[in-house]
mmCIF file as gemmi writes it, N, C-alpha and C atoms, coordinates in Angstrom:
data_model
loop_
_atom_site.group_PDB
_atom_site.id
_atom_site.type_symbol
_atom_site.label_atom_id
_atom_site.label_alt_id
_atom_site.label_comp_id
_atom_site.label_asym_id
_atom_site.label_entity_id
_atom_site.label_seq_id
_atom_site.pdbx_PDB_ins_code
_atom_site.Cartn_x
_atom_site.Cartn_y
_atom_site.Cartn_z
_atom_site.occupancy
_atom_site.B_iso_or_equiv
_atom_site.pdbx_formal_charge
_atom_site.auth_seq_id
_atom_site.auth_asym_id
_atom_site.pdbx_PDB_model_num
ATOM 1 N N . UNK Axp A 1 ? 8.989 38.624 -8.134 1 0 ? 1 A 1
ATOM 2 C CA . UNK Axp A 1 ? 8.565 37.682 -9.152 1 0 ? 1 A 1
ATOM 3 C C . UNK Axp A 1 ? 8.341 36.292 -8.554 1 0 ? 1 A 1
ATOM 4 N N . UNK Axp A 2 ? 8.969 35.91 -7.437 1 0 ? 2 A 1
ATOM 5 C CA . UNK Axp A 2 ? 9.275 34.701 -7.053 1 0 ? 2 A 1
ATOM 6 C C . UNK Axp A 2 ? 7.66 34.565 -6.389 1 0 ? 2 A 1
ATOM 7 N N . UNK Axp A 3 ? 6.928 35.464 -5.46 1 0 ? 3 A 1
ATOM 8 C CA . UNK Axp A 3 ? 5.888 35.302 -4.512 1 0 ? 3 A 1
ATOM 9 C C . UNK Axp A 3 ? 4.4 35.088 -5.355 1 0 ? 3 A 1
ATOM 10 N N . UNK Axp A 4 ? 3.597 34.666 -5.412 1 0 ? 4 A 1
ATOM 11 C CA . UNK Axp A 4 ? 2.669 34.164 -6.042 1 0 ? 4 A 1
ATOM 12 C C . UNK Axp A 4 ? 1.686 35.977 -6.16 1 0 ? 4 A 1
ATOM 13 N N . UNK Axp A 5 ? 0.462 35.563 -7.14 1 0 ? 5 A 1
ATOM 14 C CA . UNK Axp A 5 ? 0.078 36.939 -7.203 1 0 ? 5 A 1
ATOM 15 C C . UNK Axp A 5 ? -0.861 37.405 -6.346 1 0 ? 5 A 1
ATOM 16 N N . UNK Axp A 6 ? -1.454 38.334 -5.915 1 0 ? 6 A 1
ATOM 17 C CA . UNK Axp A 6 ? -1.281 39.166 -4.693 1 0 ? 6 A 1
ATOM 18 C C . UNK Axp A 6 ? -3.392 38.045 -4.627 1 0 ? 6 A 1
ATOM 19 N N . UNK Axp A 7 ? -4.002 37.864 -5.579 1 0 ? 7 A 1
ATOM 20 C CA . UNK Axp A 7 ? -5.177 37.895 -5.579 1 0 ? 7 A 1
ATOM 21 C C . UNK Axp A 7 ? -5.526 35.92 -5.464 1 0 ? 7 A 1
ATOM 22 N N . UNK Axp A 8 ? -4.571 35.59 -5.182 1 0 ? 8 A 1
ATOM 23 C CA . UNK Axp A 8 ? -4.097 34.179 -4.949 1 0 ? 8 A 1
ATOM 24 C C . UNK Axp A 8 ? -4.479 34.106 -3.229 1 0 ? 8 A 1
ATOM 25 N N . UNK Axp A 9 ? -5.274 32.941 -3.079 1 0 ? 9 A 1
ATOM 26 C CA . UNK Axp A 9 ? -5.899 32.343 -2.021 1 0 ? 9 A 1
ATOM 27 C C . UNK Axp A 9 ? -4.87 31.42 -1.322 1 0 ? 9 A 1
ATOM 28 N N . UNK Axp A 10 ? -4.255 32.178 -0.32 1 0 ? 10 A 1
ATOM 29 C CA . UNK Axp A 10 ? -3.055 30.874 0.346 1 0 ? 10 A 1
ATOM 30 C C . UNK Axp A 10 ? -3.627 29.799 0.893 1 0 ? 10 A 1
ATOM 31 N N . UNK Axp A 11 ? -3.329 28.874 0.98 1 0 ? 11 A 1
ATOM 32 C CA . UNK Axp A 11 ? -3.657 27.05 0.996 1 0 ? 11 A 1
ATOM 33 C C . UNK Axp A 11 ? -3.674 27.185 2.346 1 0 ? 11 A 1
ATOM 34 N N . UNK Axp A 12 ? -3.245 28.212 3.722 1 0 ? 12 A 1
ATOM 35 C CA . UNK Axp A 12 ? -3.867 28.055 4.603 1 0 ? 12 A 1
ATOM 36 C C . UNK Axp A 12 ? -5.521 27.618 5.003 1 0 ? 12 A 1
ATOM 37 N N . UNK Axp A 13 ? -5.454 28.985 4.036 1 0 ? 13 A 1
ATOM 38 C CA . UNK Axp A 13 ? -7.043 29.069 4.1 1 0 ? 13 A 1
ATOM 39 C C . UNK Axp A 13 ? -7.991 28.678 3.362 1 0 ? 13 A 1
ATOM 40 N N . UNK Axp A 14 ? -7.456 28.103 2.103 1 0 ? 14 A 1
ATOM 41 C CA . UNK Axp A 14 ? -8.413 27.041 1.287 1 0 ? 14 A 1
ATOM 42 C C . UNK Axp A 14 ? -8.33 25.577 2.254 1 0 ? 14 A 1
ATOM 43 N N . UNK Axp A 15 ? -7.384 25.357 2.999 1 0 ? 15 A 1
ATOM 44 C CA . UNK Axp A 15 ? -7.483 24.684 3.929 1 0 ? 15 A 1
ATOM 45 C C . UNK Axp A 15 ? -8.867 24.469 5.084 1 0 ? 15 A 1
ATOM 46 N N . UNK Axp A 16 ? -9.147 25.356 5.499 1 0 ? 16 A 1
ATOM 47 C CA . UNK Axp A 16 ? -9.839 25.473 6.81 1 0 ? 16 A 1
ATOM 48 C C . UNK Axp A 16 ? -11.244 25.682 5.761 1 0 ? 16 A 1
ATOM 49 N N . UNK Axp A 17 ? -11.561 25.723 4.281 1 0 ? 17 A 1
ATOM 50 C CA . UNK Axp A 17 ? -12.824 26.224 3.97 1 0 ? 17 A 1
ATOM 51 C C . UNK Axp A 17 ? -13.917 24.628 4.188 1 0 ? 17 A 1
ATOM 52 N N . UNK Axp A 18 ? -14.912 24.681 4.303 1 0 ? 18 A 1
ATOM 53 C CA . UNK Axp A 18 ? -15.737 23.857 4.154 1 0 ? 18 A 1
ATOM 54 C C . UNK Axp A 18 ? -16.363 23.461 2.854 1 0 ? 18 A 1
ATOM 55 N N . UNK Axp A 19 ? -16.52 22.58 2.216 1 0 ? 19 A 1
ATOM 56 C CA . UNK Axp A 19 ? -16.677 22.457 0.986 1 0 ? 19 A 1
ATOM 57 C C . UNK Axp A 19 ? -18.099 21.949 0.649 1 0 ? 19 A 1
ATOM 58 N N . UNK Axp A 20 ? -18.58 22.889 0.465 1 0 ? 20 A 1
ATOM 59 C CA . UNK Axp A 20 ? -20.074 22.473 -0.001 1 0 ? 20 A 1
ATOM 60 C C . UNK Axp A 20 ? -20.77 22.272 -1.274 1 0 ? 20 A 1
ATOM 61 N N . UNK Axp A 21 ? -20.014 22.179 -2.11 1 0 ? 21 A 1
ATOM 62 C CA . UNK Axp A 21 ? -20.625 21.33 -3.552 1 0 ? 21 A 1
ATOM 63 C C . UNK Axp A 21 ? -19.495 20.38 -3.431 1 0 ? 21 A 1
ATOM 64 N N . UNK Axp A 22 ? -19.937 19.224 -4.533 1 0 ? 22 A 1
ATOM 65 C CA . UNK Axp A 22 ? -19.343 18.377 -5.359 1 0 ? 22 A 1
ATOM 66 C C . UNK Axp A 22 ? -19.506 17.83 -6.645 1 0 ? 22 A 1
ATOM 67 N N . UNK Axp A 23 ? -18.505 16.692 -6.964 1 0 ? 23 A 1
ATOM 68 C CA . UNK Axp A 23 ? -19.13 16.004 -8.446 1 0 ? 23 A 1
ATOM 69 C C . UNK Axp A 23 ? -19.325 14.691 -8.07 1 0 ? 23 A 1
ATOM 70 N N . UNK Axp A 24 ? -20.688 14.393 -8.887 1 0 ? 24 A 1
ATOM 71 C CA . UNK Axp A 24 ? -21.372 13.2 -9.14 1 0 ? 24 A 1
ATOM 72 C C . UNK Axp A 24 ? -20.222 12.1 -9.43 1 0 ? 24 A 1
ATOM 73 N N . UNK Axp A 25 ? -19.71 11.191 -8.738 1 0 ? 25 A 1
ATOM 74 C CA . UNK Axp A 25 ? -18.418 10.486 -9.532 1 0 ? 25 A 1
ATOM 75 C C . UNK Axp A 25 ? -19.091 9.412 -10.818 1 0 ? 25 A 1
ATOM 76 N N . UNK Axp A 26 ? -20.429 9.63 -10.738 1 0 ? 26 A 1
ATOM 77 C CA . UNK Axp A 26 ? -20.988 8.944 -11.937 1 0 ? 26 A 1
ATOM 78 C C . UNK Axp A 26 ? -20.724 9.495 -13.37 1 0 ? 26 A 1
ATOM 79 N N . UNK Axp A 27 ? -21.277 10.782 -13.399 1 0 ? 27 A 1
ATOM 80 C CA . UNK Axp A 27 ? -21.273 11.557 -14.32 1 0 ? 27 A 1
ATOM 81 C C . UNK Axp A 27 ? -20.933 12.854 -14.236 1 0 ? 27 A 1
ATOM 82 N N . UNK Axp A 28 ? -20.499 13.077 -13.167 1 0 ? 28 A 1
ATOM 83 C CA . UNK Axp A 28 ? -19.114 14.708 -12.839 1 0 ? 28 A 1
ATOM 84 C C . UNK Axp A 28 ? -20.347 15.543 -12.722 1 0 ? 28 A 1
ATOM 85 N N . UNK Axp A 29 ? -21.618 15.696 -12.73 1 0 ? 29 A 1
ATOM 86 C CA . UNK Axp A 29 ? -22.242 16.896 -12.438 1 0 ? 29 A 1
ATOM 87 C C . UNK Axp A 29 ? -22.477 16.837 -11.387 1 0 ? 29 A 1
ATOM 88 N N . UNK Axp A 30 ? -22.577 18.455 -10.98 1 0 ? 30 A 1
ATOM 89 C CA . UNK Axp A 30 ? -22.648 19.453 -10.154 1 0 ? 30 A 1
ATOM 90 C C . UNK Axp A 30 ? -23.858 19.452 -9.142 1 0 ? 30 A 1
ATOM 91 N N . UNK Axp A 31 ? -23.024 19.15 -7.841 1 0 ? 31 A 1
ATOM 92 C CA . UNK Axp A 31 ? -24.357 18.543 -6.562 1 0 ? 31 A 1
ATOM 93 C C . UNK Axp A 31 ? -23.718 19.338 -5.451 1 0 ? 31 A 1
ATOM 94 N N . UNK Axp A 32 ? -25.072 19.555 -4.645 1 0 ? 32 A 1
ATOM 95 C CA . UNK Axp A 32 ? -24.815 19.716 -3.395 1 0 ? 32 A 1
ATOM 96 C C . UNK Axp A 32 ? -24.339 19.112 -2.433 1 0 ? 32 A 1
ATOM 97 N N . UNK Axp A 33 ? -24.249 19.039 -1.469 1 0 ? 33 A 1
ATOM 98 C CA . UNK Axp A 33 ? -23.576 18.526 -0.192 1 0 ? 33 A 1
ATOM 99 C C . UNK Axp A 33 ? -24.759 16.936 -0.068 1 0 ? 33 A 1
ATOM 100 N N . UNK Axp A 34 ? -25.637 17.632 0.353 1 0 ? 34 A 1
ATOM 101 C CA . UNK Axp A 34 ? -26.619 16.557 0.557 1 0 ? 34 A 1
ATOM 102 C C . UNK Axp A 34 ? -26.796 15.626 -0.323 1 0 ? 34 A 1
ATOM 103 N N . UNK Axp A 35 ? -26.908 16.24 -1.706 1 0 ? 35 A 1
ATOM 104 C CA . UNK Axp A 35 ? -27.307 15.382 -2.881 1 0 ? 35 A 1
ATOM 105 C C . UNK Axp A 35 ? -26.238 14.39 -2.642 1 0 ? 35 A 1
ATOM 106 N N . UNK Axp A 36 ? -24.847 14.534 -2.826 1 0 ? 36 A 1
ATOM 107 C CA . UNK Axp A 36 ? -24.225 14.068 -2.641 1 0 ? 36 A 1
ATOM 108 C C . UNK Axp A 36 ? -23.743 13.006 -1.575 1 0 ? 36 A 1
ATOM 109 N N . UNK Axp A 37 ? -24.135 13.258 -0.427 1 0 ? 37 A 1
ATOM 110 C CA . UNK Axp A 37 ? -24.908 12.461 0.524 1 0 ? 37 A 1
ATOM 111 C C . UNK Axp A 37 ? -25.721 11.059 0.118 1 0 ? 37 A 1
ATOM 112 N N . UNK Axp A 38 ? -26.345 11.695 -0.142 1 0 ? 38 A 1
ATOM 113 C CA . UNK Axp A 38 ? -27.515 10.59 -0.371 1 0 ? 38 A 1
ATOM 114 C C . UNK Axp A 38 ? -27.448 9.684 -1.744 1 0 ? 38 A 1
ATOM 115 N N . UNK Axp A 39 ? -26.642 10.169 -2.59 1 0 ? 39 A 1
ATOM 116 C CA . UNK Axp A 39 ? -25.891 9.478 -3.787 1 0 ? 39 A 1
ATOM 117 C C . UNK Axp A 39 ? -24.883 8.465 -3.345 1 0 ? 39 A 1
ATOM 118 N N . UNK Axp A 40 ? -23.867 8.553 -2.31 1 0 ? 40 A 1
ATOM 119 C CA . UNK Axp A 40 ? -22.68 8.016 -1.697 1 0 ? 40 A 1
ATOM 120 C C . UNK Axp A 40 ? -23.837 6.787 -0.959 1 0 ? 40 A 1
ATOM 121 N N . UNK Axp A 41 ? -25.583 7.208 -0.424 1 0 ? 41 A 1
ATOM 122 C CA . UNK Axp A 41 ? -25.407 6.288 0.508 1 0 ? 41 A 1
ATOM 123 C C . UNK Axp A 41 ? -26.207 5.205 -0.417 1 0 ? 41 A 1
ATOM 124 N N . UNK Axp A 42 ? -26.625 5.751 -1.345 1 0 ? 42 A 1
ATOM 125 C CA . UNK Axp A 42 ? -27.379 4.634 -2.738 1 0 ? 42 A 1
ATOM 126 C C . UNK Axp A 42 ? -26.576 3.685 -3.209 1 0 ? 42 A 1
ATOM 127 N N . UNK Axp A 43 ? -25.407 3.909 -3.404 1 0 ? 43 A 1
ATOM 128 C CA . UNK Axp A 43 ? -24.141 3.453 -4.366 1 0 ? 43 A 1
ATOM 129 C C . UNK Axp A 43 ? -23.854 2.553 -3.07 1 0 ? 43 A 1
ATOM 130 N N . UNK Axp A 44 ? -23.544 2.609 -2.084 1 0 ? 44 A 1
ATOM 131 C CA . UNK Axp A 44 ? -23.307 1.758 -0.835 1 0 ? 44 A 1
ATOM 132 C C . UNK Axp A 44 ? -24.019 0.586 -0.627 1 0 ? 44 A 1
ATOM 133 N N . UNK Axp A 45 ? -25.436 1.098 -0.957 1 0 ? 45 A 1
ATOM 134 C CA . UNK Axp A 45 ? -26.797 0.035 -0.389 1 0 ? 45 A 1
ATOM 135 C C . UNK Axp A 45 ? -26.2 -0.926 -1.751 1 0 ? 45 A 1
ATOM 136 N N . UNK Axp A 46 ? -26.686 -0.442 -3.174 1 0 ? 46 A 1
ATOM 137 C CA . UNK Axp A 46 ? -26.575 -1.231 -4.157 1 0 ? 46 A 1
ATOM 138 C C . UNK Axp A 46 ? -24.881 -1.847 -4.705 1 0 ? 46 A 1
ATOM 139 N N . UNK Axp A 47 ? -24.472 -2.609 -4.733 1 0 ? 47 A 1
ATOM 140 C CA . UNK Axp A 47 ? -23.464 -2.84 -5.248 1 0 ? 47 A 1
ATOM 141 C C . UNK Axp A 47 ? -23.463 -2.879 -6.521 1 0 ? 47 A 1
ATOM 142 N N . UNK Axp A 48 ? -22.016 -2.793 -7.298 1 0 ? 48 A 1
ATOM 143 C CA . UNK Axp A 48 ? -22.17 -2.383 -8.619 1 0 ? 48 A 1
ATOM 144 C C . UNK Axp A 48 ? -22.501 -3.986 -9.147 1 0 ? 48 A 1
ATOM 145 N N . UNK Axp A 49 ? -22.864 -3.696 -10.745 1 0 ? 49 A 1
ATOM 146 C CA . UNK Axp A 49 ? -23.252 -4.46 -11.551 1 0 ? 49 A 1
ATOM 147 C C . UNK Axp A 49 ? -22.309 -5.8 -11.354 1 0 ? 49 A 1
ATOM 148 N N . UNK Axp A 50 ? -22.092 -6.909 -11.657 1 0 ? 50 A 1
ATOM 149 C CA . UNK Axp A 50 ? -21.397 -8.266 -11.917 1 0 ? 50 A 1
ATOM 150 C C . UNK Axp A 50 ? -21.048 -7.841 -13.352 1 0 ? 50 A 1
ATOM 151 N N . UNK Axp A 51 ? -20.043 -8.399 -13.724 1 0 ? 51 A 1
ATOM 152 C CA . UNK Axp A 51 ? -19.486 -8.371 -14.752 1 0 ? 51 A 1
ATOM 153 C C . UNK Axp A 51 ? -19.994 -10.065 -15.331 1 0 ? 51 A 1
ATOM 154 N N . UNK Axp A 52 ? -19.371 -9.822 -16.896 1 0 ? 52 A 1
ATOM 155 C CA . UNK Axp A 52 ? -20.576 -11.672 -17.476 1 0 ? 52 A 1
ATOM 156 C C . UNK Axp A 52 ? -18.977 -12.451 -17.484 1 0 ? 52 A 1
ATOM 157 N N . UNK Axp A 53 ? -19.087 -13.345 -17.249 1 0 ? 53 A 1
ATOM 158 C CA . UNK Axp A 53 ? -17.72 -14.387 -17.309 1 0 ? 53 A 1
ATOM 159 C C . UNK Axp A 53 ? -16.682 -14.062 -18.545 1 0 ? 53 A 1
ATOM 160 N N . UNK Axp A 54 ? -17.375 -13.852 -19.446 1 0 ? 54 A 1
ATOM 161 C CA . UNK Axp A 54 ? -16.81 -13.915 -20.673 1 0 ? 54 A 1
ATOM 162 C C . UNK Axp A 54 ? -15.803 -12.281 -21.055 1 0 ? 54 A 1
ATOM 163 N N . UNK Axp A 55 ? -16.875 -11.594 -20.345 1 0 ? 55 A 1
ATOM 164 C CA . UNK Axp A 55 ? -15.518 -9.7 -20.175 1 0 ? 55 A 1
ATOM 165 C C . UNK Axp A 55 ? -14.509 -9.972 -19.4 1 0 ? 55 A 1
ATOM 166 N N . UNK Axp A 56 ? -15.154 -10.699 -17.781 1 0 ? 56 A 1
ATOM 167 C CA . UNK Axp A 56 ? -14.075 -10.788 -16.914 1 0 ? 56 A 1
ATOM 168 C C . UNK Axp A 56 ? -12.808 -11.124 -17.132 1 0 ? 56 A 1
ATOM 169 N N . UNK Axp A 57 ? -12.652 -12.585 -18.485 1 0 ? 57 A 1
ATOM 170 C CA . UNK Axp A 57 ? -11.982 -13.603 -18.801 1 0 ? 57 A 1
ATOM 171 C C . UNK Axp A 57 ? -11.145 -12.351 -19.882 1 0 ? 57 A 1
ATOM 172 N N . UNK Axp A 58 ? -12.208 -11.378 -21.086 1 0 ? 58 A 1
ATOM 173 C CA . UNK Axp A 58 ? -11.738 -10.861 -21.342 1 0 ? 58 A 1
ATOM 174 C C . UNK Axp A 58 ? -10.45 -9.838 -20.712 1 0 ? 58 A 1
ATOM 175 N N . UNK Axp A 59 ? -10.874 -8.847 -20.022 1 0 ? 59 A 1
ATOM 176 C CA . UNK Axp A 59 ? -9.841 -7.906 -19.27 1 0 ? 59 A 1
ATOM 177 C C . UNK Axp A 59 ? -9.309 -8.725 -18.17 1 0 ? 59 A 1
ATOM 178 N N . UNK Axp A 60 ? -9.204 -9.794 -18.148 1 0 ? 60 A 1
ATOM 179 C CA . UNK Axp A 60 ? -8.127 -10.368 -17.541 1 0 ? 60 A 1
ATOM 180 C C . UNK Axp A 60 ? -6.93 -11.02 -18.271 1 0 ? 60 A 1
ATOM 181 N N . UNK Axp A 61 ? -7.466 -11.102 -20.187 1 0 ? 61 A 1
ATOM 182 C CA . UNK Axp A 61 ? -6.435 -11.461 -21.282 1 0 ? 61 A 1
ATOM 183 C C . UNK Axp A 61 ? -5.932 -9.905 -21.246 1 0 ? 61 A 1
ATOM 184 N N . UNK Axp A 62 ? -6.564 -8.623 -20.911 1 0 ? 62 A 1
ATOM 185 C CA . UNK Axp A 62 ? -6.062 -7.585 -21.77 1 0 ? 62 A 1
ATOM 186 C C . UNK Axp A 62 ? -4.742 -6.571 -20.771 1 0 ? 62 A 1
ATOM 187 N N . UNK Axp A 63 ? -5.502 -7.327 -19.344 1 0 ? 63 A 1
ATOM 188 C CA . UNK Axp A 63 ? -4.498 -6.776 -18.347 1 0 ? 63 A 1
ATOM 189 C C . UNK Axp A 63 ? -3.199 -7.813 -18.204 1 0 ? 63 A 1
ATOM 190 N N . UNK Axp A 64 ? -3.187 -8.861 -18.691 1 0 ? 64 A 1
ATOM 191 C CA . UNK Axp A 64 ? -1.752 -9.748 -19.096 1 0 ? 64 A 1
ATOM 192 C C . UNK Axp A 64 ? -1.09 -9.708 -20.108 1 0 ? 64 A 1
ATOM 193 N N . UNK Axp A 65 ? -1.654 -9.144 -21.289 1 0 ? 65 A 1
ATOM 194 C CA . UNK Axp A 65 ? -0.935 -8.742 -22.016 1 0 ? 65 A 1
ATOM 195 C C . UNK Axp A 65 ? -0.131 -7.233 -21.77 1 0 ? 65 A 1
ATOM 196 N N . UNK Axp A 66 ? -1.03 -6.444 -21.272 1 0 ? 66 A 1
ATOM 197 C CA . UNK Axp A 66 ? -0.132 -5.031 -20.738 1 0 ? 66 A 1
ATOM 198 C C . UNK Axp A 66 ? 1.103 -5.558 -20.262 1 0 ? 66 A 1
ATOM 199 N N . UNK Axp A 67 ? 1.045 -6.767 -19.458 1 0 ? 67 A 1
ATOM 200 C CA . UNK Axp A 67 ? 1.784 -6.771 -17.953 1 0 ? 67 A 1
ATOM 201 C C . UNK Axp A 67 ? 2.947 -7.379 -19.115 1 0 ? 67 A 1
ATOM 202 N N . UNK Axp A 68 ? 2.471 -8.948 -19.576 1 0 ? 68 A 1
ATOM 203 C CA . UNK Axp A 68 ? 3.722 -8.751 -21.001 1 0 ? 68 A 1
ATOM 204 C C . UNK Axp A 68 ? 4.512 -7.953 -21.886 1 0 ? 68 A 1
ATOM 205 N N . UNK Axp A 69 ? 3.561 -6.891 -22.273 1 0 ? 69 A 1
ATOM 206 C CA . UNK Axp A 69 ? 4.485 -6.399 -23.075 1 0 ? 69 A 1
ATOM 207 C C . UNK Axp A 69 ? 5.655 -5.173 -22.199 1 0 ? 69 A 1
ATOM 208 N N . UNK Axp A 70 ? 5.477 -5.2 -21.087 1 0 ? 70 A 1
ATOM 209 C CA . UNK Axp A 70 ? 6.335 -4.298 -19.991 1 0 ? 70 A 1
ATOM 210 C C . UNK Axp A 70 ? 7.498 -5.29 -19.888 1 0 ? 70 A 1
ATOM 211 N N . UNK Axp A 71 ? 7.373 -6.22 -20.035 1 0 ? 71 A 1
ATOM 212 C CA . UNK Axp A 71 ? 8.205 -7.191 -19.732 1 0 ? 71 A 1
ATOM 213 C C . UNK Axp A 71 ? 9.073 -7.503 -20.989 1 0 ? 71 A 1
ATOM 214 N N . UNK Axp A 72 ? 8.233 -7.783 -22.353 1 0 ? 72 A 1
ATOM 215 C CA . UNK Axp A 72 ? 8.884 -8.254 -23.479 1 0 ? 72 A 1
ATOM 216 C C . UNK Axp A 72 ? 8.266 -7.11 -23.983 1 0 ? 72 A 1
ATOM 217 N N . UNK Axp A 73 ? 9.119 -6.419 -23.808 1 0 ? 73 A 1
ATOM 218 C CA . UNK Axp A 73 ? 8.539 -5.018 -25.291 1 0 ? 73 A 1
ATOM 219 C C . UNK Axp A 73 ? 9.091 -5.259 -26.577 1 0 ? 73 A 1
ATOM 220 N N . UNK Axp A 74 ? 10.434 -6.34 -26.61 1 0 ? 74 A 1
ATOM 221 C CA . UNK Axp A 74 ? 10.111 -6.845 -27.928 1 0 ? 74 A 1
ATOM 222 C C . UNK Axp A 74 ? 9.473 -7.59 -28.351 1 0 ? 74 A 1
ATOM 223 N N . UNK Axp A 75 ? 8.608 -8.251 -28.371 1 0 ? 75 A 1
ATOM 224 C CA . UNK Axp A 75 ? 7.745 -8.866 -28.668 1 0 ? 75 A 1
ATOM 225 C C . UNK Axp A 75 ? 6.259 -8.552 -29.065 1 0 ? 75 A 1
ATOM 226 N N . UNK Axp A 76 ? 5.645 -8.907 -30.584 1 0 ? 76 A 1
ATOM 227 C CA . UNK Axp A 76 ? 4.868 -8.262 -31.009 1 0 ? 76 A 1
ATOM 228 C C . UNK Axp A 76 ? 3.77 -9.049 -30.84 1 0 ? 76 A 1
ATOM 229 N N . UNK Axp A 77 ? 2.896 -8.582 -29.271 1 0 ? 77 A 1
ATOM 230 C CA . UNK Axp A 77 ? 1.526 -9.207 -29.131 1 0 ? 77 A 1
ATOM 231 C C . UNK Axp A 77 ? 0.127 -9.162 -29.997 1 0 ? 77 A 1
């Protein structure tokens, strides 16, 4: 009961496999090696978007309040 079941792939050898699909970390679909490739080297060239002053300012009120209320969990933000 204790040994895993007989049709179970030991992690040796999922180890040594080569992995030739992936996911889009944009939108999780299903790519090839290459695609994937050449997606990693797009996202590299372009940097992501700027954020507008006014979100930044936002999630920087929303990540201090998290950090507060860890701190004062009694306290009703």
């Amino acid at each position: 009961m204790a040994l895993p079941p007989p049709e179970d792939t030991p992690e040796e050898i999922l180890r040594t496999q080569i992995i030739t699909e992936a996911r889009s970390p944009i939108d999780g679909k299903s790519l090839t090696a290459a695609e994937y490739a050449e997606l990693q080297a797009q996202l590299q060239k372009a940097p992501p978007p700027k954020l507008t002053s006014n979100l930044r300012q936002t999630l920087f009120l929303l990540r201090l309040r998290k950090a507060l209320r860890q701190v004062f969990p009694f306290f009703n933000f």
